[in-house]
N, C-alpha and C positions, 0 to 999 in steps of 0.2 A: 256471151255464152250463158244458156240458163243452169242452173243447178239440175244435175240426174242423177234421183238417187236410184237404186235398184230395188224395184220388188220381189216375191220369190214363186214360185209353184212348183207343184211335185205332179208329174207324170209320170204314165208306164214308158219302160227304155223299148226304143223301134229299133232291132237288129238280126242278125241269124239266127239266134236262138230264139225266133219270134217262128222258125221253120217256112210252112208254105206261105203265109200271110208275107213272109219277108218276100219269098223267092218272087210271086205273084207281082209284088210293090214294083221291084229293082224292073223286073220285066215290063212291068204296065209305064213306068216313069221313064225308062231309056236310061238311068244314073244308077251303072253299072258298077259305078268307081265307090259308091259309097259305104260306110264302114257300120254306121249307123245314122237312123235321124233324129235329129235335135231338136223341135221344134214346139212352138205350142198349138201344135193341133189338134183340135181336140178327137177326130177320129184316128190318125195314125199314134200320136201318143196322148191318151185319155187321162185324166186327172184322178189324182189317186184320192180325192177329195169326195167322196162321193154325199154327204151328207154332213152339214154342218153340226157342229156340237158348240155347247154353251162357253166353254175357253174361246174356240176358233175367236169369237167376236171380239176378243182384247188384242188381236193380231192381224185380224184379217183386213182387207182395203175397204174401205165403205163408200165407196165410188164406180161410177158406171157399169154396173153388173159385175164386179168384180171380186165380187166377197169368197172367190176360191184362189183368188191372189194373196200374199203375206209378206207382213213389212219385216218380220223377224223369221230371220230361214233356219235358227237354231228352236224355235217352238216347232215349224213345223216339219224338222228332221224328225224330231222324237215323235210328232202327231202322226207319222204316216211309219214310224217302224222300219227307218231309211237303210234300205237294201241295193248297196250300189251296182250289183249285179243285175238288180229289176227294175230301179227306180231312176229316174233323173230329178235331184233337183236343178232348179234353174234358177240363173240371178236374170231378172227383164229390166232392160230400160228403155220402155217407149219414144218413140221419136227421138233419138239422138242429133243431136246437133254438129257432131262432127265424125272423125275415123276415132275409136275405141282399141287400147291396145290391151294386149295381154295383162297388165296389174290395174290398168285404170278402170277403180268405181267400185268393182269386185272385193267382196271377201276374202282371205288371203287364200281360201282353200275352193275357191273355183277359177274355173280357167275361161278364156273366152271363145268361144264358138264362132261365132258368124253375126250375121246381121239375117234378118227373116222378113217377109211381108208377107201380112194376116189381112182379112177382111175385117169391114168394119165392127163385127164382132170379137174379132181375137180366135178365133174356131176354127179359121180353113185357113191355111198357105198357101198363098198364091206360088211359090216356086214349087212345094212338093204335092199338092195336094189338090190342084183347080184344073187339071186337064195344061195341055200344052200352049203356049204363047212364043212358035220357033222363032217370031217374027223380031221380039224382045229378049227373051234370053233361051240359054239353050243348057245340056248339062254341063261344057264348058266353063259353066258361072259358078256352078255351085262347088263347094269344098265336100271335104266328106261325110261330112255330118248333113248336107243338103242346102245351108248355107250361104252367104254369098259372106268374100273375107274382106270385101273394101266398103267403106261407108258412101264413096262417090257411085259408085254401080249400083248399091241399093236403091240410091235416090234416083239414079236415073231411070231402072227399069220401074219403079212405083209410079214415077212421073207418066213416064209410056203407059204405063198398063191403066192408068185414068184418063189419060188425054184419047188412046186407044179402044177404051170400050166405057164410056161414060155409062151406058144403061148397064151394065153388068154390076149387079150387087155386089158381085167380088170384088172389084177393081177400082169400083167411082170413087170409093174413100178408103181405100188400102194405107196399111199402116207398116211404118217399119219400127223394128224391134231389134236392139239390141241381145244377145243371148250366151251367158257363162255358163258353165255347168258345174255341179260341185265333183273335186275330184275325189277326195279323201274319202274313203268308202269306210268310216268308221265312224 
């Protein structure tokens, strides 16, 4: 088993109080059931990061385009003016190795979400956010956050959606993600 530690980012929260943009979403995706979405996407929930500042760099990942990620989620609560009503932070842990349970790897004060599959940049979800794949999964899959809650079914539909559409930028090297959310809104 390799070691996973978790990084963090701070996105806008995707839900009803998001109004037409939500109503539109629930309607255009068929996942009717869901409460809010969870994810790192960066169009349905956009990074509250919008411009680096001279601290960020004592915090932030210095690896693969990722300098809006953070190893420390208590700098970046206070950087972003953490408003649990509008914000999500997130604990990420890249390729997981196994099923992730509700305490494990986490801060005591997030919870765990789901599992997600991103493109090769981290930017688009392939379950909430790439158009439909009925043939692989359906909204069945997803929990309410949009989600998938077992680490065997992550791997499987990732697997599919490569073997599936090799030329699709989306797909050829999709990635899965672990995803906690912080709950303590204080």
């Amino acid at each position: 088993m390799s070691v996973m530690t978790p990084i963090f980012a701070a996105c806008q929260r995707f839900d009803s109080q998001r109004g037409d943009a939500w109503t539109r979403y629930v309607e255009w995706s068929g996942y009717a059931h869901l409460s809010e979405v969870v994810s790192m996407d960066t169009i349905l929930c956009p990074s509250l990061i919008d411009a680096l500042i001279g601290a960020d760099w004592n915090f932030n990942v210095h690896a693969d385009n990722r300098v809006h990620y953070f190893r420390d989620y208590e700098y970046l609560k206070r950087r972003i003016a953490y408003d649990g009503a509008r914000h999500n932070l997130l604990a990420l842990i890249e390729a997981p190795d196994r099923q992730l349970s509700g305490s494990d790897l986490w801060p005591s004060t997030f919870s765990f979400c789901g599992y997600d599959i991103l493109d090769v940049d981290n930017s688009i979800s392939l379950l909430l956010n790439c158009g439909a794949f009925p043939s692989i999964f359906g909204p069945e899959d997803v929990n309410r956050f949009g989600l998938l809650d077992h680490f065997a079914r992550a791997v499987e539909i990732a697997h599919s959606l490569r073997q599936l559409f090799p030329d699709d930028f989306h797909c050829n090297d999709c990635r899965i993600w672990a995803i906690a959310r912080h709950t303590n809104a204080t």
